[in-house]
C-alpha positions in Angstrom: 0.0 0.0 0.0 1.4 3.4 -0.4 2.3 5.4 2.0 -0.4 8.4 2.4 0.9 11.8 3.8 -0.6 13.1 6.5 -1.9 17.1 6.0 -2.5 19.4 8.4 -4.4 22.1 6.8 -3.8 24.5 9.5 -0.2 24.8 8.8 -0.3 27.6 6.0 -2.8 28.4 3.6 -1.0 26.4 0.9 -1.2 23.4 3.0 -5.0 24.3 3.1 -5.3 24.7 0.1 -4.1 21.2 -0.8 -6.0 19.0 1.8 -9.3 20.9 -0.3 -8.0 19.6 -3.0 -7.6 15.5 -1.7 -10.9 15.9 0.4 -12.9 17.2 -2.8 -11.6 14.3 -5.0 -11.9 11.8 -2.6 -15.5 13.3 -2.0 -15.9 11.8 -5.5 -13.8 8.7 -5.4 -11.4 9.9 -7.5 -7.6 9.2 -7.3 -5.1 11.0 -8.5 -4.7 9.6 -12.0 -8.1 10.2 -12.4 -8.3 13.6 -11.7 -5.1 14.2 -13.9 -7.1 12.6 -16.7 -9.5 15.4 -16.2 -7.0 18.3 -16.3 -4.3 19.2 -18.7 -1.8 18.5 -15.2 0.2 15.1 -14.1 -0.7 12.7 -11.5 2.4 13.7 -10.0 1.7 17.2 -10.3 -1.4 16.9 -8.2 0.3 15.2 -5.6 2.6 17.7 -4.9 -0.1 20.6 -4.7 -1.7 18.2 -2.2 1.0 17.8 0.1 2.2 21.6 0.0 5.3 20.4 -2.2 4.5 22.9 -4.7 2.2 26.1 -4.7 -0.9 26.4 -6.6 -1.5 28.6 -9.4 -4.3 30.6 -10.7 -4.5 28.3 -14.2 -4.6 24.9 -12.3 -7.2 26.2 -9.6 -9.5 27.1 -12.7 -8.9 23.5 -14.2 -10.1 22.0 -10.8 -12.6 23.9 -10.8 -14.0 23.0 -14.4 -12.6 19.1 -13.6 -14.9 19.2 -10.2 -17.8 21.3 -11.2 -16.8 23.5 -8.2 -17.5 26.5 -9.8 -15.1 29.4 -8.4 -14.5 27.7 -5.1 -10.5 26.6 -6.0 -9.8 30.2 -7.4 -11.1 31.6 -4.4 -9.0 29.8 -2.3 -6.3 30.6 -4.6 -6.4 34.4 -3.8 -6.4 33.5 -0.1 -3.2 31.9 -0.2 -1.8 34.8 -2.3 -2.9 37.8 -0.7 -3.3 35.2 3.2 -3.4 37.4 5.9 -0.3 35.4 8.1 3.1 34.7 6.0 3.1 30.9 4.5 4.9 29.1 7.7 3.4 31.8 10.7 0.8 29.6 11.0 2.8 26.6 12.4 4.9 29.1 13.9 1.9 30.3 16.2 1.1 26.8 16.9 4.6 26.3 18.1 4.2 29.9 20.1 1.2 29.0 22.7 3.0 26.1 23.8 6.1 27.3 24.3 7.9 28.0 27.8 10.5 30.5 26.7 10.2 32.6 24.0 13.1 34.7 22.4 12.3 37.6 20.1 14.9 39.8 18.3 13.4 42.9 16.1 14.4 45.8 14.2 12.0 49.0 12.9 9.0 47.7 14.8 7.8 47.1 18.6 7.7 43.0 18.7 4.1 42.1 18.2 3.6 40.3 21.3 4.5 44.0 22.8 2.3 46.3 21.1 -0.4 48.3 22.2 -3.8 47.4 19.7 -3.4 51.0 18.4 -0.1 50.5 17.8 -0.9 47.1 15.7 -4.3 49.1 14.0 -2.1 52.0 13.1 0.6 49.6 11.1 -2.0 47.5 9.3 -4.0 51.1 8.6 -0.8 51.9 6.7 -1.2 48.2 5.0 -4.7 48.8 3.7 -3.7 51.9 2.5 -1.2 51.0 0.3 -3.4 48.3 -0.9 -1.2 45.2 0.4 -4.3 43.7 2.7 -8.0 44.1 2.6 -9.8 45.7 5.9 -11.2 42.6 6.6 -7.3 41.0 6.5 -6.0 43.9 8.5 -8.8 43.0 11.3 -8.0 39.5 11.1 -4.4 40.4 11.6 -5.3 42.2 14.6 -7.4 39.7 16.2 -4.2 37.2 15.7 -2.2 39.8 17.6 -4.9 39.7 20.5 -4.9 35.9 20.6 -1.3 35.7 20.7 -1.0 37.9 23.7 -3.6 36.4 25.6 -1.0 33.4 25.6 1.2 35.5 27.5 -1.6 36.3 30.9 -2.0 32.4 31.2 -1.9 30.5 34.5 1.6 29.2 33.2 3.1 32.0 31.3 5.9 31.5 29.0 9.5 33.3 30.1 9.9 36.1 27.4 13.3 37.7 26.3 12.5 40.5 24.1 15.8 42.4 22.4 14.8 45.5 19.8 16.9 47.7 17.8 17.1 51.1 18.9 15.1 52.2 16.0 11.8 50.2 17.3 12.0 52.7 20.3 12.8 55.9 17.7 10.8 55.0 14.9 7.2 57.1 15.2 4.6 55.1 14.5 1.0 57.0 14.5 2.0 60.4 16.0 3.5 61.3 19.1 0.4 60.2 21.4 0.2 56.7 19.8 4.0 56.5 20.2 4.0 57.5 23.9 1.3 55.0 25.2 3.1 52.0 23.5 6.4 53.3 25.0 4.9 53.6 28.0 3.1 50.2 27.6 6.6 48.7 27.2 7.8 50.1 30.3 4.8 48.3 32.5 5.7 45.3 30.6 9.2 45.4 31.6 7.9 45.2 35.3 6.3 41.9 34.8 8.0 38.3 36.4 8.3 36.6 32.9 9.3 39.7 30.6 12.9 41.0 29.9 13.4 43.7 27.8 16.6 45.1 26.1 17.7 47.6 23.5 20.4 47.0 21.2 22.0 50.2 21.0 22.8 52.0 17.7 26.5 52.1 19.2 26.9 48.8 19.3 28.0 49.0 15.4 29.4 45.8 14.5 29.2 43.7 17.7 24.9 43.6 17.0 25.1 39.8 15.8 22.0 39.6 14.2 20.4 41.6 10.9 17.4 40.3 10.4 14.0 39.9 13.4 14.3 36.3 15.0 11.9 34.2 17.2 13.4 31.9 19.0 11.1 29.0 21.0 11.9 26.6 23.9 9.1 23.9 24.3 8.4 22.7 27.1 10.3 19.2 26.4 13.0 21.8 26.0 14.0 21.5 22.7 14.6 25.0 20.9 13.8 26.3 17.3 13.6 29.3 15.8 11.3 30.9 13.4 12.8 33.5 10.5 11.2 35.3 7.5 11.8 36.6 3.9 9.8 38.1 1.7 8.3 35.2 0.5 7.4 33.3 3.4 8.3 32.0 7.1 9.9 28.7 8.1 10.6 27.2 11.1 14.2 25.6 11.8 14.4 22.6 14.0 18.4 20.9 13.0 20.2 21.3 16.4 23.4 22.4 14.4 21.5 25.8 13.1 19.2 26.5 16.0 22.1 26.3 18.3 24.1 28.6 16.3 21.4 31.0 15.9 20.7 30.6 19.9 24.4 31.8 20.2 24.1 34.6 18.7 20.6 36.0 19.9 22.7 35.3 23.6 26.0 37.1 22.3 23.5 40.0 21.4 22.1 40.1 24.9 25.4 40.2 26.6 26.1 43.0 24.0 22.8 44.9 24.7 22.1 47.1 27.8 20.9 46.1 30.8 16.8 45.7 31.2 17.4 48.8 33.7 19.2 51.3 31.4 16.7 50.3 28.8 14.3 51.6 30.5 15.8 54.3 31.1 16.0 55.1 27.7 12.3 54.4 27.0 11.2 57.0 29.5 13.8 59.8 28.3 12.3 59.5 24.4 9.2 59.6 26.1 10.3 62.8 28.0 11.7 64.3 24.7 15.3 63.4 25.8 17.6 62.5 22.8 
């Protein structure tokens, strides 16, 4: 018998997309070769859009469509997993995030999300639907995903959280001067709490900041570590020991680099003063 993949369609809208795509043909006792016969793809073709291997595209979502008699339904979901409100791979990433027991976060140009005040996070995805890269209805779907993260982070069991931001998420205005003040000062009540540590990486630390680009970093509770990393295109999620524990150097040499939780403070409250 072969061997049948397991999908978990919550993973990233890709992977969605491809468990519609086995649970309609199966719907209609179709295999594979069968549904190849009825589009201009290859058996093998179809497999891969199944199990995520390969991303769909707006011709082979219409030729399901016309193959299944779905009418628009595979086109639709074709536009989701273009213009999805999470990055392909944040999904999986979140999963990993609500269950963790330390959480590492390194950022640059932006409070870290688990951080930010709602207007904060409305003013940002404002700017999104402005510029037309998300709809309004995306934008407040990315905001309730901000509120269900952070309600992770109030739990009976909360997760020990490092948090280590450029200098320019402190300095970088974001929605006026009012909006900026509440989320600096929001940052400075979270610095009070028992599982929170925050630090800035200084703009004088030049060459000794070890990272260039925002890391998460997550320890599970069976205290293994990965960490999560993004490019344009999409997230992924790193799991060999050899690259996690490099990166998990480096996020540490940045701490010992950055200042103190106490002089970061500090800083916070003199921008918020209108001290340079």
């Amino acid at each position: 018998m072969v061997n049948r993949k397991e999908l978990n369609p919550e993973s990233s809208p890709r992977a969605a997309f491809g468990a519609l795509v086995r649970s309609s043909r199966e719907e209609r006792g179709w295999t594979q070769e069968e549904l190849a016969d009825a589009t201009e793809y290859s058996s093998t073709h179809i497999s891969a859009i199944e199990t995520s291997r390969k991303p769909p595209t707006l011709r082979f979502s219409r030729s399901i469509d016309r193959a299944l008699g779905t009418g628009d339904q595979f086109e639709r979901k074709f536009r989701e997993v273009k213009q999805g409100v999470l990055l392909e791979g944040f999904p999986e990433y979140l999963g990993c995030e609500a269950r963790a027991s330390e959480i590492r976060v390194y950022e640059i140009g932006i409070i870290p999300g688990l951080l930010q005040t709602h207007e904060y996070a409305r003013v940002l995805t404002a700017s999104a639907v402005r510029r037309g890269a998300i709809t309004p209805e995306q934008a407040a779907e990315r905001i309730q995903v901000l509120v269900d993260r952070q309600k992770a982070l109030v739990r009976r069991r909360p997760p020990m959280m490092f948090v280590t931001m450029d200098e320019s998420c402190i300095r970088r205005v974001v929605g006026g001067r009012e909006v900026m003040d509440r989320q600096l000062e929001h940052l400075v009540e979270c610095a009070k709490l028992p599982n929170t540590v925050i630090q800035i990486a200084p703009f004088e630390m030049g060459e000794r900041r070890t990272l260039n680009r925002p890391v998460n970093l997550l320890t599970l509770t069976d205290r293994s570590v990965l960490y999560y990393a993004e490019s344009e295109a999409q997230g992924y999620l790193e799991r060999e020991d050899s690259s996690v524990n490099a990166m998990l150097t480096e996020y540490h040499q940045l701490q010992a680099e950055a200042l103190s939780q106490a002089a970061s403070v500090a800083l916070i409250s003199q921008l918020r003063k209108g001290t340079p």
